[in-house]
N, C-alpha and C positions, 0 to 999 in steps of 0.2 A: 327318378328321385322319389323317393317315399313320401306317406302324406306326412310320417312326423318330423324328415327332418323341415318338411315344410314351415311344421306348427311347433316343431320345438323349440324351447325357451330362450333358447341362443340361434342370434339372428346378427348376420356381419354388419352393427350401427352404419352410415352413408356418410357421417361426417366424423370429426375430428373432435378433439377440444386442446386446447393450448396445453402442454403439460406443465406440469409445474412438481416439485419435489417436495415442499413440505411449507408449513404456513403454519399464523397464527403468532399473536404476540401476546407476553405476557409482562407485568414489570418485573423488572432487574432487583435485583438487592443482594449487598454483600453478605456471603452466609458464612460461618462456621461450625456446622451442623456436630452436635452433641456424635459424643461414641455412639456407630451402629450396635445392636445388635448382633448375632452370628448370624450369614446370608451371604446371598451374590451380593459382589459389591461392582459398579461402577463408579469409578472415578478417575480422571484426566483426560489426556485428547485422545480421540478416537475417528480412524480413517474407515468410513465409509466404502466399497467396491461393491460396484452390480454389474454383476455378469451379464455383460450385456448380448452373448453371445446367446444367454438361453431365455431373451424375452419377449414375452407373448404380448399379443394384443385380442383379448376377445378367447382368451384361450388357445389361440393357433399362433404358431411359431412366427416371430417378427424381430429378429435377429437384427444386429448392429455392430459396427464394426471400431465406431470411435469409441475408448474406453472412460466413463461417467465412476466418479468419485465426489466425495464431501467428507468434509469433517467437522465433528463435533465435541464441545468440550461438556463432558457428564459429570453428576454427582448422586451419588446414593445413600439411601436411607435405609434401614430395617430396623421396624419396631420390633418389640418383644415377642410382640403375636405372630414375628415371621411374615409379618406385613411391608412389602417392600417398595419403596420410592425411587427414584430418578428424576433429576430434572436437568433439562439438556438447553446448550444455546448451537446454532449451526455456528459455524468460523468462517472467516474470508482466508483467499490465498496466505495473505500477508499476517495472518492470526489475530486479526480485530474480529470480536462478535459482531455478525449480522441481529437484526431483531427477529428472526426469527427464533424463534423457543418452544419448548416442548417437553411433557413430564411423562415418565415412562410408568407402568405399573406391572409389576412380578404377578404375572396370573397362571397357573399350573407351569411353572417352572418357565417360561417365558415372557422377557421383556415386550411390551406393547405398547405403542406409541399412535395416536389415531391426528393428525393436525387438518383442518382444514381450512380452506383457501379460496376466493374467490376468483374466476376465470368468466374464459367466453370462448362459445360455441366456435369452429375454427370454420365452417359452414355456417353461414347464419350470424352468425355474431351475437348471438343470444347469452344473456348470462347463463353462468352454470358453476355449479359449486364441485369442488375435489376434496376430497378424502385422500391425502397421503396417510398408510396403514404399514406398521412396522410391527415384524414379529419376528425375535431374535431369543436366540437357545442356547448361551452362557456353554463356552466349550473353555479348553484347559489352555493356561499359556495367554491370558485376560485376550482371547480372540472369540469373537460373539459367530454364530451364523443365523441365514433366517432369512426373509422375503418381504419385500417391499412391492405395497400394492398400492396401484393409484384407483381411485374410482370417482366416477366423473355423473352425479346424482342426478336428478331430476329426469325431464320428459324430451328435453329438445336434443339433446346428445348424449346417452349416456354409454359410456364405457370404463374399459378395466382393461390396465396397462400392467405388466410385472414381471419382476424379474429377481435371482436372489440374489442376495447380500456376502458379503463377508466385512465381520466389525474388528479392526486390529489396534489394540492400544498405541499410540507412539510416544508417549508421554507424559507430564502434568498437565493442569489447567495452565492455558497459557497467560502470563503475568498480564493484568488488567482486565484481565476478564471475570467479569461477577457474575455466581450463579445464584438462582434461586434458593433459598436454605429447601432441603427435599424434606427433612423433620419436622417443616413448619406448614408443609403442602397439606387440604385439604384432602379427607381418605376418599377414597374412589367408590361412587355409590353407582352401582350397573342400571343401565338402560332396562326397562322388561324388552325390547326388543333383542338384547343379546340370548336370550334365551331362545329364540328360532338359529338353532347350532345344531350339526351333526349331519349324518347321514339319511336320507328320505327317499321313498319310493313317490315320483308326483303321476300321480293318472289323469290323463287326459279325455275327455271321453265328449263327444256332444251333444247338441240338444237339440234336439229329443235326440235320443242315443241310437247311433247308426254302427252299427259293427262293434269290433271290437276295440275295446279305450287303448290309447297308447300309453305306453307306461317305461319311466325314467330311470335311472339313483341316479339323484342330486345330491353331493356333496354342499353344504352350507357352512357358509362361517360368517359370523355378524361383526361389524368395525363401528365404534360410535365414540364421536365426539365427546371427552372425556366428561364426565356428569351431566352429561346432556341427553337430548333423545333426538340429537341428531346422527342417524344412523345409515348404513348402508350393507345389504348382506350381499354374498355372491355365491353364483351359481354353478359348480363343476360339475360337466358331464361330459360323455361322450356319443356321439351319433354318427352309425355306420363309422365308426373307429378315428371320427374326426375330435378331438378334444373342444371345449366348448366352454365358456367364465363367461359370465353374464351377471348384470349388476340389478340391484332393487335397491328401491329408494324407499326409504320409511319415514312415514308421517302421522303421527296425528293414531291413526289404527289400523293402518295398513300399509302394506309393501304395494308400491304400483313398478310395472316397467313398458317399457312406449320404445318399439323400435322398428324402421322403415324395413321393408320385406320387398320394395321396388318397384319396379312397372312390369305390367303383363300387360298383354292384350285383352279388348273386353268382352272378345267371343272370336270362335272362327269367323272365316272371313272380313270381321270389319277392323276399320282401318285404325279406331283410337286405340286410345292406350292410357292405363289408368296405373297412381299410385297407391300400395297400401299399406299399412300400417297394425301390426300386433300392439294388443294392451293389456297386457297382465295385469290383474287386482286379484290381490291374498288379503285376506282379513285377519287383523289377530283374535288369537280364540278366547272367547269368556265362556267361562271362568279361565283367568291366565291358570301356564301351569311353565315349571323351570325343572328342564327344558319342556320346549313345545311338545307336543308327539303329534299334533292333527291341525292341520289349517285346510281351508277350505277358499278357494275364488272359482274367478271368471278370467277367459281369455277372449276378446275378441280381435274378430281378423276384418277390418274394416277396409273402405274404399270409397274415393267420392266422385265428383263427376269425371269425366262422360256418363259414366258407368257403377251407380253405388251399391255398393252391395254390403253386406253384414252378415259372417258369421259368428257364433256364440259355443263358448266349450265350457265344461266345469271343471276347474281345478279341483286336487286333494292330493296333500304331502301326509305323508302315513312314515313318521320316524321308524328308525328300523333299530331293533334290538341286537347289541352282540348276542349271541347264543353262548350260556352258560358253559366254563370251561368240561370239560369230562370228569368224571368220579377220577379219582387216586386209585390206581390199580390194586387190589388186595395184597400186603408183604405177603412176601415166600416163606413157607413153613418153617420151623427151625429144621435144623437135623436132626434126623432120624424122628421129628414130632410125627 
């Protein structure tokens, strides 16, 4: 086994965390929300399906067999400026609103929906905060598709559960159920941590630098708590052709992630056996810029007794540029020109 997939960023978390689907309350009020705009419109009940045949845990396949559904009853808004709202309540079997609630927002032609939810460690019993993250892409025949991600923040468990969606109309709001007016919702003001988004090369390299740095694409996408800057990004990649989603938790000015690497032994021949522990720390960069293009941390690979030991690496995500489309090939001469 190589030293990166060793040191790579995705590492199989030890525990669990309870899952949960979506959170988050907000008060009810009955709406009659003014004429939209022209836009995607949302509105009335909506079935929820996750495929649950193609969902990962950690970015590796963890497939399921009983099939998970929910539904929700939606309403939407677009202002003038093409500014678009949603605000949603989940349903019970029987079509009574649960308190759970949630407002969606049109950002580059896709609904996003970010709710979070208090939990606990399923190992440990430690709290731990989730991030249910919803991103759905308005298809024809008022049927949505799109991918639901759960992510599970902090240091004592963190993971990423998901799977995708299919959103199919079945009819109106169902009678009694009051939504929030969506023309009355507060406009959506971005986290600066949404801007660490996109494609990155991350180099890994040690210290003092011994050979050659290992080096990644990480696929990035940032989910945050709607006008808040409670945030969480995730990490796509691949190693030795194994796929790989790993979570970062954002605080304050930086992305930290904390995750168990297990037991080895503490040398040939003797007989302990010690655990250890990777801790990523990314800093965000000043002067901020949207999007990022350069962050900079540390990774350490620690260990405590019998045997402690400490190694230290430097991070660096270096965004990566599409490369400009090709010139327009010169037209063909007239005839006979």
């Amino acid at each position: 086994m190589s030293w990166l997939r060793g040191l790579a960023v995705a590492m199989s978390a030890a525990v669990l965390v309870v899952g949960c689907s979506s959170g988050g309350e907000s008060e009810s009020t009955t709406s009659t929300p003014p004429p939209s705009a022209a836009g995607p419109v949302l509105n009335g009940l909506y079935k929820i399906d996750f495929d649950v045949a193609k969902r990962t845990q950690l970015g590796a396949a963890s497939p399921r067999t009983e099939p998970m559904s929910a539904r929700w009853a939606l309403d939407s808004h677009c202002a003038a400026d093409n500014v678009c709202i949603a605000t949603g309540t989940r349903i019970k079997p029987d079509g009574s609103p649960t308190n759970i609630q949630g407002t969606l927002d049109l950002i580059d032609g896709n609904w996003v929906m970010v709710i979070a939810e208090d939990s606990k460690c399923r190992a440990g019993g430690q709290p731990a905060r989730v991030l249910g993250t919803w991103v759905l892409t308005p298809q024809p025949n008022d049927t949505l598709t799109g991918t639901w991600t759960e992510i599970t923040t902090g240091p004592d468990c963190p993971w990423v559960v998901q799977m995708p969606v299919t959103v199919t109309k079945q009819g109106d709001v169902p009678e009694g159920v009051q939504l929030i007016d969506p023309s009355a919702v507060e406009a959506r003001k971005p986290s600066k941590a949404q801007a660490f988004s996109g494609t990155y090369t991350q180099t890994i390299t040690t210290q003092p630098p011994d050979g050659a740095p290992g080096v990644l694409t990480i696929d990035v996408a940032t989910f945050c708590v709607r006008n808040t800057d409670e945030c969480a990004s995730t990490q796509a990649t691949a190693i030795e052709n194994d796929p790989q989603l790993t979570p970062l938790t954002f605080a304050g000015d930086r992305w930290t992630y904390r995750w168990d690497r297990g037991e080895k032994s503490c040398g040939p021949g003797m007989p302990e056996r010690v655990r250890s522990f990777g801790n990523d720390e990314i800093l965000f960069p000043a002067p901020s810029e949207n999007p990022i293009v350069t962050l900079s941390g540390t990774r350490r690979i620690e260990a405590g007794e019998p045997c402690p030991t400490q190694q230290v690496f430097d991070l660096k995500y270096d965004r990566m540029v599409a490369p400009p489309p090709p010139p327009a090939a010169a037209p063909a001469p007239a005839p006979g020109g």
